[in-house]
C-alpha positions in Angstrom: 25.3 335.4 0.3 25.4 332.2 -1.6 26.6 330.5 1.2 24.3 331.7 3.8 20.9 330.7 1.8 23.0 327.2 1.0 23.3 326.6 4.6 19.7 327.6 5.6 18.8 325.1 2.8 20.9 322.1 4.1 19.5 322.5 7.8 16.4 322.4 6.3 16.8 319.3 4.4 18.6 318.1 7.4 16.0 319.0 10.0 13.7 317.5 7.1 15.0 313.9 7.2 15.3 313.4 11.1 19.1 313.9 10.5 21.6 315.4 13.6 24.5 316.8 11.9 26.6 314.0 13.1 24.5 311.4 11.2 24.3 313.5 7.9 28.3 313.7 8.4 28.6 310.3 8.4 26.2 309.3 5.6 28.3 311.5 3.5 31.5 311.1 4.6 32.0 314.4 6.0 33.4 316.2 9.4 30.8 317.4 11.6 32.3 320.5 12.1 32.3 321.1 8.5 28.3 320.3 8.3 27.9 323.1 11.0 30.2 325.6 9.1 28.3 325.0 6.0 25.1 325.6 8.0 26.0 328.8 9.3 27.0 330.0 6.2 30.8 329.8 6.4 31.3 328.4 3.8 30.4 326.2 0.4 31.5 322.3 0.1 33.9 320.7 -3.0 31.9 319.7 -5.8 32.8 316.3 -4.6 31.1 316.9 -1.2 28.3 318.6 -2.1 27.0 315.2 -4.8 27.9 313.5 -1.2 26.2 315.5 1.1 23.1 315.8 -1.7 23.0 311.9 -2.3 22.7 311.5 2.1 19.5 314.2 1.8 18.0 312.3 -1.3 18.0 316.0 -2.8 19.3 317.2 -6.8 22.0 318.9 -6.5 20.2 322.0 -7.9 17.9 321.9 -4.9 20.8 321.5 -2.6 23.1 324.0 -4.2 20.0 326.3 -5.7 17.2 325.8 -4.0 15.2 324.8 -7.5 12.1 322.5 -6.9 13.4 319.1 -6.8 10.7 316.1 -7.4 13.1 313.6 -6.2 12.6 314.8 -2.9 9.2 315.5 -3.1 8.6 311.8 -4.0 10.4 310.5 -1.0 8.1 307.9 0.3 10.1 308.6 3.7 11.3 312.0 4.6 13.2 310.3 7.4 16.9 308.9 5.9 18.3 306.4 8.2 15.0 304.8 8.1 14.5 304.6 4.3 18.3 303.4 3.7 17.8 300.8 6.6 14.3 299.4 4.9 16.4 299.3 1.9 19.0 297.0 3.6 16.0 295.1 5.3 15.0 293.9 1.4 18.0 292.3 1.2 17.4 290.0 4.0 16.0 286.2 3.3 11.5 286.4 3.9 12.3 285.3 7.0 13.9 287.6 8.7 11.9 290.4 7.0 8.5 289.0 8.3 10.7 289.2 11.9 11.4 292.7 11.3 7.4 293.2 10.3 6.3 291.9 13.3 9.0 293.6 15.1 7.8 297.1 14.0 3.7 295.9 14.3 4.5 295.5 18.3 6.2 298.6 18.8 3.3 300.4 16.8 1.2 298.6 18.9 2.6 299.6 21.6 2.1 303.5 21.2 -1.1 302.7 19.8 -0.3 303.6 16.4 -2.7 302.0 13.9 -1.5 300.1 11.0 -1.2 302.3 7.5 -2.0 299.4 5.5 -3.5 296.4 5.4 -1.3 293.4 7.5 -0.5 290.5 5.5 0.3 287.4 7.6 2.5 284.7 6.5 2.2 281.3 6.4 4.5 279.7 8.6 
């Protein structure tokens, strides 16, 4: 039973952050085929695997393991994953190349005709 609702609960989270099982496997250094066993209930991870799998999600382990309201992830100023840990690696970058990456994204936005969330801050260059 424990394992069932667990599963339910990670493909939730999962689903929740834009992950594919393949990309959640590798942000926590798991087998894919053990992300889908967990998700169909087949089983429960190591302790060890579980902190990993909960640290990928941004989730407590309670939450993950639980299901008990978590405010970690409710305060998640992205529910997508790869995109928040990538912005985080973006921040290491020299002003430069972040402004690159700005105008980058402000494009594609464009694009699709997506309108800017906040207000653009130009450089001077």
């Amino acid at each position: 039973m424990m394992a069932r609702t667990f599963g339910e609960r990670l493909h939730r989270y999962r689903e929740d952050r834009g992950l594919s099982q393949r990309q959640l496997s590798a942000l926590a250094g798991v087998d894919p085929v053990q992300i889908s066993r967990y998700e169909r209930g087949l089983g429960l991870p190591a302790a060890d695997t579980l902190v990993a799998i909960a640290k990928a999600l941004h989730v407590s382990l309670d939450t993950l393991l639980l299901g008990k309201a978590d405010r970690q992830a409710e305060q998640l100023p992205l529910r997508n994953t790869l995109l928040l840990q990538r912005l985080a690696d973006i921040e290491k970058l020299d002003r430069k190349d972040q402004e690159m990456i700005v105008e980058l994204i402000h494009s594609v936005l464009a694009r699709r005709s997506i309108a800017p969330s906040a207000v653009r801050v130009r450089s001077s260059r």
